[in-house]
C-alpha positions in Angstrom: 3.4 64.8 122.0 2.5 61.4 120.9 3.9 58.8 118.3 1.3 58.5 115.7 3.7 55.7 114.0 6.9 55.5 113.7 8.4 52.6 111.2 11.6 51.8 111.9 14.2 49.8 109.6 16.8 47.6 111.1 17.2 45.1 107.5 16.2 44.7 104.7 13.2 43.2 105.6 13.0 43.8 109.4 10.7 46.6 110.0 9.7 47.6 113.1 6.5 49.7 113.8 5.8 51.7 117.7 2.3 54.3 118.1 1.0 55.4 121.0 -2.4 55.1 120.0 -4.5 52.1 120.7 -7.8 52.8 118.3 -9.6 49.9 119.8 -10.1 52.0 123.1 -10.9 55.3 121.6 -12.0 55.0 117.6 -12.7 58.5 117.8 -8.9 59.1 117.7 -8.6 57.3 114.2 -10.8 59.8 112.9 -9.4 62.8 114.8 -6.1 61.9 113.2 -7.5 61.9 109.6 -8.8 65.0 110.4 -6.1 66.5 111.7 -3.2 65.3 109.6 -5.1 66.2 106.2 -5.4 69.6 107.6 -1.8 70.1 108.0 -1.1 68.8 105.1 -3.4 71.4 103.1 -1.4 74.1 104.9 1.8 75.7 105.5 2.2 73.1 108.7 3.4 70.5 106.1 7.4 71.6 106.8 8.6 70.8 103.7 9.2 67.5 103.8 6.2 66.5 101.7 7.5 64.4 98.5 9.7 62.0 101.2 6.7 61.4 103.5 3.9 61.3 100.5 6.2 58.5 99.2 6.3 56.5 102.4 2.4 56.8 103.2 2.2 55.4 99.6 4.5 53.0 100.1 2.6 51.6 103.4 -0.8 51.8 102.0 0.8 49.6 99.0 2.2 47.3 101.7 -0.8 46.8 103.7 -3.1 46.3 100.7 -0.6 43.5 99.4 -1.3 41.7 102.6 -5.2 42.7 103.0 -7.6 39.7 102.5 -10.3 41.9 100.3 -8.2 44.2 98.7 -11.3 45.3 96.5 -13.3 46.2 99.1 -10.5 48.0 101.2 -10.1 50.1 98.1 -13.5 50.8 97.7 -13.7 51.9 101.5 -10.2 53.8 100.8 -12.1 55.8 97.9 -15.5 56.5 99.6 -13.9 57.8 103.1 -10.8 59.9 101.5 -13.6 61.3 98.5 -16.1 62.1 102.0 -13.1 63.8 103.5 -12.7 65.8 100.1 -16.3 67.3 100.0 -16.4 68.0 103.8 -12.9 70.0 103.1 -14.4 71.5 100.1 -17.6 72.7 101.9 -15.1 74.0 105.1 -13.1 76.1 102.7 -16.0 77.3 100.8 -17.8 78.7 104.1 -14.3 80.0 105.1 -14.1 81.8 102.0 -17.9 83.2 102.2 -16.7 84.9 105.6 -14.1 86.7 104.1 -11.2 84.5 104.9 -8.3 83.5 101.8 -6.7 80.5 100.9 -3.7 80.1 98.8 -2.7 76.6 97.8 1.1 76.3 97.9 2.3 73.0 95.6 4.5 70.3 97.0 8.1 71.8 98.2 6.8 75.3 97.7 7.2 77.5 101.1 5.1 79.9 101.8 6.6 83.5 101.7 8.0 85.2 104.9 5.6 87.5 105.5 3.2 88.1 107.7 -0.4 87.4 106.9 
């Protein structure tokens, strides 16, 4: 198991951040990870927790834009790599779907039922 990031609050303003990933010797991680986390949180991996954790993404994203020297350009960046991410799992569900596999969408705080699939 590794630390993706972990934020840690000792104050009111004495945050405290740890990962165990250093993108700078492996960028192939950074995009492995947005792979891999927007996959669970289309599924039934989420766990539940996903208004809390929603909030807190937001609220770092928020927090690092405050701070970014081009915040224009970061956003347009943000907007062209999430809306990439979107078609490519658009086209993935689509082809899943065309070989006879189902997806059900379950909302925020909605578990799936407890049967088996």
């Amino acid at each position: 198991m590794k630390t993706i990031l972990k934020v840690l609050r000792y104050g009111p303003l004495d945050y405290r951040f740890e990962t165990d990933f250093n993108p700078s010797t492996n960028p192939q991680e950074i995009i492995d990870i947005i792979s891999g986390t927007s996959f669970t949180m289309m599924t039934k991996l989420w766990g539940g927790n996903e208004q809390a954790v929603i909030a807190m993404i937001r609220a770092l994203s928020i927090a690092d834009l405050s701070v970014c020297a081009d915040r224009k350009k970061m956003i347009r960046m943000l907007d062209q790599e999430s809306a990439n991410m979107a078609k490519a799992h658009k086209e993935a569900k689509r082809e899943f779907e065309k070989n006879g596999g189902k997806v059900i969408t379950f909302g925020p705080m909605i578990q799936p039922p407890k049967m088996p699939n």
